[in-house]
C-alpha positions as CSV (number, residue, x, y, z in Angstrom):
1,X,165.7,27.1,-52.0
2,X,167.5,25.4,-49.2
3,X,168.9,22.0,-49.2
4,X,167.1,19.2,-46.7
5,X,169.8,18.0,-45.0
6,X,170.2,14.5,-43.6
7,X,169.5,10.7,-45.1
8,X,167.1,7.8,-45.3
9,X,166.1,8.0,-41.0
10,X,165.7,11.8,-40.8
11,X,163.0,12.2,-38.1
12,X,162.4,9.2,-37.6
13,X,163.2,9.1,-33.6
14,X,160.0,8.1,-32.2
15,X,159.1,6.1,-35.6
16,X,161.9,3.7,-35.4
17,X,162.4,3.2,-31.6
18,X,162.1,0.1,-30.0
19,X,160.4,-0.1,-27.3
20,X,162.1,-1.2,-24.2
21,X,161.0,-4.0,-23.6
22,X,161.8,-5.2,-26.9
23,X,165.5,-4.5,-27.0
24,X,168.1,-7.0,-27.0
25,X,168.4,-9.9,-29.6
26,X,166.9,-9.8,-32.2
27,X,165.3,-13.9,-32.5
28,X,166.6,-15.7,-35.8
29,X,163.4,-17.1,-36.1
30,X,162.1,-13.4,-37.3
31,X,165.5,-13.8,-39.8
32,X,164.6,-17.2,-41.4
33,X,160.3,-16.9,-41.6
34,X,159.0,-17.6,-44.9
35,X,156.5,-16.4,-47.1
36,X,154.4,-17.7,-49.4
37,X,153.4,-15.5,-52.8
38,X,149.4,-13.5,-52.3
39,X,150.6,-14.0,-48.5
40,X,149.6,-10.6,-46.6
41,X,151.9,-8.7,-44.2
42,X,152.4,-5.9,-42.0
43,X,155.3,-3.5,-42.6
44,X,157.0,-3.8,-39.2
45,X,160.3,-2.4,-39.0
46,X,163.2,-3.6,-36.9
47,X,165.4,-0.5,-35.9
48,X,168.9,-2.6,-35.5
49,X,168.6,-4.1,-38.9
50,X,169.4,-1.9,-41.2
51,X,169.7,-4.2,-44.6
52,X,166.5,-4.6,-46.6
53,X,164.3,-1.7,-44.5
54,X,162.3,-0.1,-46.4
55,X,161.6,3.9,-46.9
56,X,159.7,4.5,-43.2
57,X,156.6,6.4,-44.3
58,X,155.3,2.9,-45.3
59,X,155.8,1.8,-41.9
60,X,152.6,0.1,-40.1
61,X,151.5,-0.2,-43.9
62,X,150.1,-3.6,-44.8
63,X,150.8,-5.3,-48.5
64,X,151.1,-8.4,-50.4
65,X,153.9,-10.6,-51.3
66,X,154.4,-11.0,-55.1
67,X,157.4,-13.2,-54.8
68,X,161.6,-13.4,-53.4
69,X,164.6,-11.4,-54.6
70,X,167.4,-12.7,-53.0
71,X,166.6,-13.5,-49.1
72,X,164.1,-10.6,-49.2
73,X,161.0,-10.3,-50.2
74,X,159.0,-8.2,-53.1
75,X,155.6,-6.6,-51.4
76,X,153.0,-4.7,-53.0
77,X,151.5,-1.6,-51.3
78,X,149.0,0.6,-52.0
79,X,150.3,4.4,-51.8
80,X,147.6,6.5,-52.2
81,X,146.2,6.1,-55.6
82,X,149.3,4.4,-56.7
83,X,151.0,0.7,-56.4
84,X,154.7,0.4,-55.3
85,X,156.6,-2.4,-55.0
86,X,159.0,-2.8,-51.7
87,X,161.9,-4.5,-51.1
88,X,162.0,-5.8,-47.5
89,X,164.0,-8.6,-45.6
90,X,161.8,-11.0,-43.5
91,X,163.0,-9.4,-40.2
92,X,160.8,-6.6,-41.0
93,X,157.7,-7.9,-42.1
94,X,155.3,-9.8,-39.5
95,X,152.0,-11.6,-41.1
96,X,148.4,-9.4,-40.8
């Protein structure tokens, strides 16, 4: 068997591209929004933030927020049968 090569935003072009009306700063109110815990949200990736994204195939998922870590936040998402538990920062989550 062959080796997959490439990292954590392997074909993810069209997934993680902003659209271009979109591009420029990013506003610092998406940065500092806070959430409360059993508050639901919309896993909405920002492409020039790198720090706290989370693994894209849960992108356009939507979860709940169980509590902080840090500045991020810890969301609960349904994967199939199965519950994970995410670590995003705020600039990537939008309330849903």
């Amino acid at each position: 068997m062959t080796q997959r090569i490439g990292g954590f935003r392997r074909k993810t072009r069209d997934k993680l591209k902003k659209n271009i009306r979109r591009r420029g700063k990013i506003s610092l109110t998406r940065y500092f929004q806070e959430f409360k815990e059993n508050d639901r949200v919309v896993l909405s990736a920002e492409p020039a933030v790198q720090k706290g994204m989370y693994f894209p195939r849960f992108h356009g998922l939507a979860g709940i927020v169980k509590g902080k870590k840090g500045n991020c936040y810890q969301v609960t998402i349904k994967d199939g049968r199965k519950t994970k538990e995410l670590v995003v920062h705020p600039v990537h989550l939008k309330y849903g």
